[in-house]
Structures are given as structure tokens and as C-alpha cells.
N, C-alpha and C positions, 0 to 999 in steps of 0.2 A: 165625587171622591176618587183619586188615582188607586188606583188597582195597588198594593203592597207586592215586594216581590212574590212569587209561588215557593220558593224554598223557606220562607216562614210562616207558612202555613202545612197542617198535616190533614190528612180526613180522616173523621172517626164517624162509626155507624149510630145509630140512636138505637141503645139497645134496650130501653125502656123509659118508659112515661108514667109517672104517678103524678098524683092530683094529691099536693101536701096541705092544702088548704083552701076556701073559697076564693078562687081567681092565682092561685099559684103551679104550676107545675115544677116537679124534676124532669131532669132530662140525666140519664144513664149513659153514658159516651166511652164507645171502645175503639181502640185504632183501629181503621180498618186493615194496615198491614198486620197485625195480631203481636207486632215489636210491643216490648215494655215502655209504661210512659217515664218521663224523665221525674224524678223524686221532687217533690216541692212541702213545704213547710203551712202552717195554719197563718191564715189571711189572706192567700194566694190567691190570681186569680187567671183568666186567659180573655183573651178578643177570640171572639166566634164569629166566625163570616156567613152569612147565610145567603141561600141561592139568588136573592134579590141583591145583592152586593153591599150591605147593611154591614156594618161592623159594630158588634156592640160587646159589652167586657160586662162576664160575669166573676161573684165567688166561687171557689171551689170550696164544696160543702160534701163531700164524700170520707170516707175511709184515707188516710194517709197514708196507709201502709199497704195499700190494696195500688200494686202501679199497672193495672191492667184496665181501669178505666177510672173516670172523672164524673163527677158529678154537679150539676149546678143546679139551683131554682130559680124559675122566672117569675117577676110579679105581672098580670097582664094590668097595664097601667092604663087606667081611662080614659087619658091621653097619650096613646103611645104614638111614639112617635116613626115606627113600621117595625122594631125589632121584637117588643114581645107580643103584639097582636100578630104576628107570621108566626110564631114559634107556636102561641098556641093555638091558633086556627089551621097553619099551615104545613107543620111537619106531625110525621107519624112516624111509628117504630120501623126500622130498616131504611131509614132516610139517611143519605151523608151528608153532613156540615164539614166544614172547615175551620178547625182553632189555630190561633196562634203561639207564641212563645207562652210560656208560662210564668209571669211576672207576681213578683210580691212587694208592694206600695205600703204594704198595711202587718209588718210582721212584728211577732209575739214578743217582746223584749222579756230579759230575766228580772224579776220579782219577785217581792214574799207572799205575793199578793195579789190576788185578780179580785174587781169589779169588770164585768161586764155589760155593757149598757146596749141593748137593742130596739131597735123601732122597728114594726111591721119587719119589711125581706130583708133587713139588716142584721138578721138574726145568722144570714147565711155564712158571711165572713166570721162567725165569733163561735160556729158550732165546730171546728177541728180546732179551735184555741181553748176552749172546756174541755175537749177531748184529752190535749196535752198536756193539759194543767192537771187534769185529773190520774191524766197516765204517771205524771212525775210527782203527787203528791202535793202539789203546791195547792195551798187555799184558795179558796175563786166562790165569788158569788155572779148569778145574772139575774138582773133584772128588764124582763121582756116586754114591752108594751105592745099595744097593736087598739086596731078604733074594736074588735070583739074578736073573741074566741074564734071563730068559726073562719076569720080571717087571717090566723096568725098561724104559720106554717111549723111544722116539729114538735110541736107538745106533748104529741103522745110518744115523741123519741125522749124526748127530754123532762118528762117525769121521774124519770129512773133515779135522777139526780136529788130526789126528795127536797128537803126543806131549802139545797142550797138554790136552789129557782123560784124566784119571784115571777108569777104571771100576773100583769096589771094591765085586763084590756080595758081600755078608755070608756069604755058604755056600762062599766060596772062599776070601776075604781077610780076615773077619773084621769087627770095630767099624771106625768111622773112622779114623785113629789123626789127631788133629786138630794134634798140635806136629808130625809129617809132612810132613805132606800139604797143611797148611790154611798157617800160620803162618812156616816156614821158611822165609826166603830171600824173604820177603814184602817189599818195596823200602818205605823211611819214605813214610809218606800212603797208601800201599796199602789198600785195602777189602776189607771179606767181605759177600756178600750172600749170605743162605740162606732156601732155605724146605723142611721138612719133617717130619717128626713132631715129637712135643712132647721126645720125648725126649733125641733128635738136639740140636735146636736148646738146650735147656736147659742139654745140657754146653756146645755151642758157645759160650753165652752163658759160662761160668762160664772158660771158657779163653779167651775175647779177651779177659776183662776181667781175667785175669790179668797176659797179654801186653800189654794197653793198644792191644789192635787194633783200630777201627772197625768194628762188625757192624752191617750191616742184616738184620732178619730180616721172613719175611710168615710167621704162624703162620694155620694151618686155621681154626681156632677157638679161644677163649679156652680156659686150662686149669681144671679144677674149681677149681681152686685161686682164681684170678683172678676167677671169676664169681660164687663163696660170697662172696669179702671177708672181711668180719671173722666175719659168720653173721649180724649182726646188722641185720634189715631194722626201722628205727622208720620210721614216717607222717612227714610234711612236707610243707609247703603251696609248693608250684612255682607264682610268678607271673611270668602272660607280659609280659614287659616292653611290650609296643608295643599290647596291647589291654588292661592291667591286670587280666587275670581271676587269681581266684586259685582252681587247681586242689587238692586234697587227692591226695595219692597215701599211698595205705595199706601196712602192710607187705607184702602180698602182692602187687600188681602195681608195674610199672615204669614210668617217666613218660610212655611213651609208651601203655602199657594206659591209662594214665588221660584221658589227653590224648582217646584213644578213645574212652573212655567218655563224653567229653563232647563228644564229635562233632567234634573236631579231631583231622585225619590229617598226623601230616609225615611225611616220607619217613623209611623204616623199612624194608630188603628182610631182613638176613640177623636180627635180634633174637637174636644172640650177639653184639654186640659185636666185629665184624671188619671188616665193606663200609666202614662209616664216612659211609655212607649219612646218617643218621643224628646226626651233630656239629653239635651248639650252643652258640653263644656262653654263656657262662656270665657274668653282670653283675656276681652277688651272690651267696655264698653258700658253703658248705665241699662239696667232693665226696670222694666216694668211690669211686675208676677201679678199674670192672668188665671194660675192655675186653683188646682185644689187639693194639692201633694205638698211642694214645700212648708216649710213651717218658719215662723219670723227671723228663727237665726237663718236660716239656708237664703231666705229673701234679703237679708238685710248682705251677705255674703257672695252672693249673686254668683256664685261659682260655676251653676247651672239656670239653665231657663227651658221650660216648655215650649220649645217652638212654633206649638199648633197655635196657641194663643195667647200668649208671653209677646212683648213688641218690645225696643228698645227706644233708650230717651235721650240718646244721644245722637248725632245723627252717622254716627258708624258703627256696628259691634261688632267686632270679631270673635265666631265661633270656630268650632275644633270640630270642623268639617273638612 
């Protein structure tokens, strides 16, 4: 992975570690110049670079109004793939990391009305969106799943909230039951925001668009499915609109491998198609959406494409590079 410029990235200290649940930690992040952090909204998130040169993108689940540090939780996943098996074997308090910009993919839209929908660490993008919902008086239910209690992180933060929290871990209550829980009694214009596994979210999707229910969802990462496409990678010549180069990107790498290859770096942290880091105008040309951001009008629209792993089907596309 090419190194991202160093002027979008800052250092902040790890100024504390709590243990939020079996196999989760926080991490407490303060700048290390002691400057205020720049203000961001519920859903938020940033890319954290870690001394192995790993770039991986969490939520920010802290205080919104607190811009003196950041907060995230990691799940240590039992296949990790080097980002949260380092975080939590390998860093300790008084360690510097490296975040990035602070990007919002997944932000709070106005409503009468919140369902919240969370899976296991997907709880983390959805706890400053109860926070706000709550601060402005707006209705909001969640409903939290996880496989048990002892694995599902903020519970005992989010009891406060009484009856409006639904806790349903899986070894007690079973699946979601989503016309329940989710759906019922859900007041017209009402929303569901979720985030968490692919699987979760895949029914959720297939049951609000039954119901004709508004879903925002934030997915981990793209699913195999999404990022294979059709299987079919052809070559195509990508020209940058604003310096007229024309780049070749071959089947095997992706526009931005190429862009690389010829010593143009644009921003690029997670190269799974999720940070959004990454989106570019699109001028000219047919695409083919790899990501896990746009949504059916913005793909059918094609106005933008994820460069990390979005490929075009034409065999020219001109971006607004």
C-alpha cells in the first residue's frame, strides 16, 4: 500500500484503553499537539494508520461535543486481518498513532423518527446518533443484537435509555425478529439506520424494502459479492480530465494501483471500497460500482465512482483528476 501524503494524517496519544466488552477495546485519542479537534457530526468516522503501516477506518463513538479527543472501539476479530489483533495486543497507553481526515459516509438525516438497528461493534457508529436524537427530542428506538451479553459492548452506558433499548443477544432471544422489533409501530417518515454484519444487514435490507421503510445502512466492508462484480476485469484507458494524461489500467490492478504506478497518489486509506476516501467525479464513461457507499440512484447516476475498486466498462472513462 502507497504511503498517503503525511499532511493528512495528525498524531494523537492513546490516552486511554478500556475493555467495553469480551474481545472489544476503546481507545481514548488526544492530539498530540494539544490543538482542538476539527468538529464532526454522529456516524463519523476516521482511518487510523498504525506503526505497521495498516490503515484501517473506525467509528467515532465518543462525546461530540468534547473536541479535545476521539474515541473509537475495536472488535478483536478472529480473523483479523493485522489491524485489530495490533491494536489490541500491540498498543498501550502513551503510544502515537496516526488518523486521518475525518470523514462522514453514514450521517444522521432529519426525521420524526429513529429506529436504530445494531449488530455486535456496529453499535459504535449509532451511539452519538441516540445521543443527538435524544439531545433534540426526537423519538428513536434501538434494537441491539450481539451472539451474548458479555460480548456486546456499552450496555451499561446505554441502560440509561430505559424501555427505549431493546437488548436481544442471540443465545437468549434468538435472530432479530425485524417486523418486531424494527418495523412495527414505526410512525410515517420514520428511519432505520444500521450497521452490522453483512448478514444482518442484508435481511434488513430485503425487509424495509418490503415494508417501503427508509434504511440507512454503514457496511464493514464491501461483500465478495459486490467487489468480484460481474468477474470480469477488461483493461481501459482512465484520462485525467485537468492534465489530459491517459493512464492504461490493466485487468489486474485498480485505478488507483495505476494512478501509482505512474507516480500519482490521490487519497486512498481503506482500498475496499467503504472510507470513500477515495470518490471521483466521473466526466465520461460507463462504471462498474465495486463499493459499499453509493446507493442505487448515485450507481445508476454514475456521477462518482470509488477508484480503489470501482473499474469502468467502457473502455475510456474520464475522471476529474
Amino acid at each position: 500500500m502507497a504511503p498517503a501524503p503525511a499532511d493528512l494524517y495528525r498524531e494523537v496519544v492513546v490516552e486511554e484503553i478500556v475493555r467495553e466488552a469480551e474481545s472489544v477495546l476503546s481507545f481514548r485519542l488526544r492530539p498530540k499537539s494539544g490543538e482542538d479537534l476539527p468538529s464532526w457530526d454522529p456516524g463519523a468516522h476516521i482511518a487510523l494508520r498504525l506503526p505497521s503501516s495498516l490503515i484501517r477506518q473506525y467509528s467515532l463513538c465518543g462525546r461530540i461535543d468534547d473536541r479535545s479527543t476521539l474515541t473509537i472501539a475495536v472488535l478483536r476479530e478472529p480473523a483479523s486481518r493485522g489491524g485489530s489483533a495490533y491494536l489490541h495486543d500491540g498498543i498501550t497507553v502513551g503510544d502515537v498513532l496516526d488518523i486521518g481526515e475525518i470523514r462522514n459516509n453514514f450521517p444522521l438525516v432529519g426525521a420524526p423518527e429513529y429506529v436504530f438497528v445494531a449488530g455486535g461493534i456496529g453499535i459504535t457508529p449509532l451511539i452519538p446518533m441516540i445521543e443527538r436524537a435524544n439531545a433534540t427530542g426526537t423519538p428513536w428506538r434501538l434494537v441491539y443484537g450481539g451472539r451474548s451479553r458479555r460480548s456486546m459492548a456499552y450496555i451499561d452506558h446505554l441502560v440509561q435509555y430505559g424501555s427505549s433499548v431493546a437488548i436481544r443477544p442471540e443465545d437468549e432471544c434468538g435472530l432479530l425478529n425485524f417486523e418486531v422489533d424494527v418495523t412495527a409501530g414505526l410512525r410515517e417518515g420514520g428511519v432505520v439506520f444500521a450497521c452490522g454484519p453483512e448478514p444482518m444487514l442484508s435481511a434488513l435490507e430485503k425487509h424495509c424494502l418490503k415494508r417501503s421503510v427508509p434504511l440507512h445502512i454503514e457496511r464493514f466492508r464491501a461483500s465478495e459479492e459486490t467487489l468480484v462484480g460481474t468477474g470480469i476485469n477488461k483493461p481501459f484507458v482512465c484520462k485525467l480530465a485537468r492534465t489530459g494524461k491517459r493512464i492504461e489500467v490493466t485487468e489486474d490492478e485498480t485505478i488507483v494501483g495505476a494512478l501509482e504506478r505512474c507516480g500519482i497518489f490521490p487519497k486512498s486509506d481503506c482500498r475496499e471500497g467503504t472510507c470513500g476516501s477515495c470518490e471521483t467525479a466521473v466526466l465520461s464513461g460507463g462504471v462498474e460500482h465495486r463499493d459499499a457507499l453509493l446507493d442505487e440512484n448515485e450507481r445508476v447516476e454514475s456521477k462518482t465512482m470509488m477508484i480503489c475498486v470501482s473499474r469502468a466498462t467502457t473502455d475510456e472513462i474520464v475522471l476529474d483528476l
